[in-house]
C-alpha positions as CSV (number, residue, x, y, z in Angstrom):
1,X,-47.4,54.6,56.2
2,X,-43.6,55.4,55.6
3,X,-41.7,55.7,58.5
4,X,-41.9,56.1,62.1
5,X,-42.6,59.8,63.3
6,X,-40.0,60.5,66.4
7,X,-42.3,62.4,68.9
8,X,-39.1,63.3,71.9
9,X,-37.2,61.5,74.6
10,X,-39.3,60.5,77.5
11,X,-38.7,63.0,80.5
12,X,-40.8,61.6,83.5
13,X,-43.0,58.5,84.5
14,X,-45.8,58.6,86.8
15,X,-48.1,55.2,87.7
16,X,-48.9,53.7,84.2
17,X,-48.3,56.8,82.6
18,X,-45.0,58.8,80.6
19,X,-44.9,62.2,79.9
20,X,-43.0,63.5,76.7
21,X,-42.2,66.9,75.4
22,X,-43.1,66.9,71.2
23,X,-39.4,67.2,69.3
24,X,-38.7,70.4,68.2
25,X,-36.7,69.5,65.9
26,X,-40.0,67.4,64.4
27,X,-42.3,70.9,63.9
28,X,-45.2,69.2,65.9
29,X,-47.6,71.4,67.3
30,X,-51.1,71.4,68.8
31,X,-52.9,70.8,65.4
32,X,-50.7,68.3,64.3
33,X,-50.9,67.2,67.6
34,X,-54.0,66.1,67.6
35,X,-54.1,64.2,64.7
36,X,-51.6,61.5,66.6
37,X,-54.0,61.4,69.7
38,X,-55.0,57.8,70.4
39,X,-52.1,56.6,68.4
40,X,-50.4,53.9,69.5
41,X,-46.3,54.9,70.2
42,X,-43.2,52.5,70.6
43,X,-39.6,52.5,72.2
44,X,-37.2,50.6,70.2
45,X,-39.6,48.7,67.5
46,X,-41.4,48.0,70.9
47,X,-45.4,48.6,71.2
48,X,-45.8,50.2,75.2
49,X,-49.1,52.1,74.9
50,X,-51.1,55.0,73.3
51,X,-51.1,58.8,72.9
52,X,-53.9,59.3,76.0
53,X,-53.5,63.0,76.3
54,X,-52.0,66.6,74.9
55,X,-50.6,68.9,77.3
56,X,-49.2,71.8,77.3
57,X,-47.7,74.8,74.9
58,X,-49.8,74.9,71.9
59,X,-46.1,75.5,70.0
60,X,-44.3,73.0,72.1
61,X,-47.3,70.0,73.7
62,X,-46.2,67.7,75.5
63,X,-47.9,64.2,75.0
64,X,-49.4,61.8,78.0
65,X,-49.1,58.0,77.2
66,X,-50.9,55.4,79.1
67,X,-48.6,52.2,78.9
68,X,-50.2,48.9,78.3
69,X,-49.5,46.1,79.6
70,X,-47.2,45.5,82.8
71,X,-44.3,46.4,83.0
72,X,-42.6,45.9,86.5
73,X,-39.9,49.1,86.3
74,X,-41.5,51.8,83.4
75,X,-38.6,53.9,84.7
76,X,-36.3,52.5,83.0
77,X,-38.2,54.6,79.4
78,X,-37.1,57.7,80.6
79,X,-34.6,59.2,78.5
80,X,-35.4,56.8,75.6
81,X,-36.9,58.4,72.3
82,X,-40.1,57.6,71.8
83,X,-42.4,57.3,67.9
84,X,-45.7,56.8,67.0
85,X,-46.4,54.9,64.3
């Protein structure tokens, strides 16, 4: 596969979980959407987890990532841009 596909900057973190908004700017929507479900997503070249759910605007979902592994502060994600590869 070419290139990383950016998915948006995550926006909130809750337990072992993220939460972020698709990119506009990347024309994902529901049906493409799906296709990325289960797929496993990274912050910086770094592996943190997998595509666990797809919420949302069927023009605008918003995707659920489970982390994996521990990580001690997952806070510290938010605001970084987040891709699935």
């Amino acid at each position: 596969m070419g290139a990383d596909l950016k998915l948006g900057r995550i926006t909130s973190c809750v337990g072992d979980m993220i939460i972020v908004p698709s990119s506009a700017l990347e024309g994902i929507n529901l049906k493409s959407a799906r296709g990325l479900y289960g797929r496993r997503v990274s912050v910086n070249k770094l592996n943190i987890g997998r595509i666990s759910d797809i919420i949302g605007r069927v023009d605008m979902p918003y995707f659920v990532v489970r982390l994996s592994g521990n990580f001690k502060n997952p806070e510290t994600f938010i605001g970084k841009t987040l891709y699935v590869s």
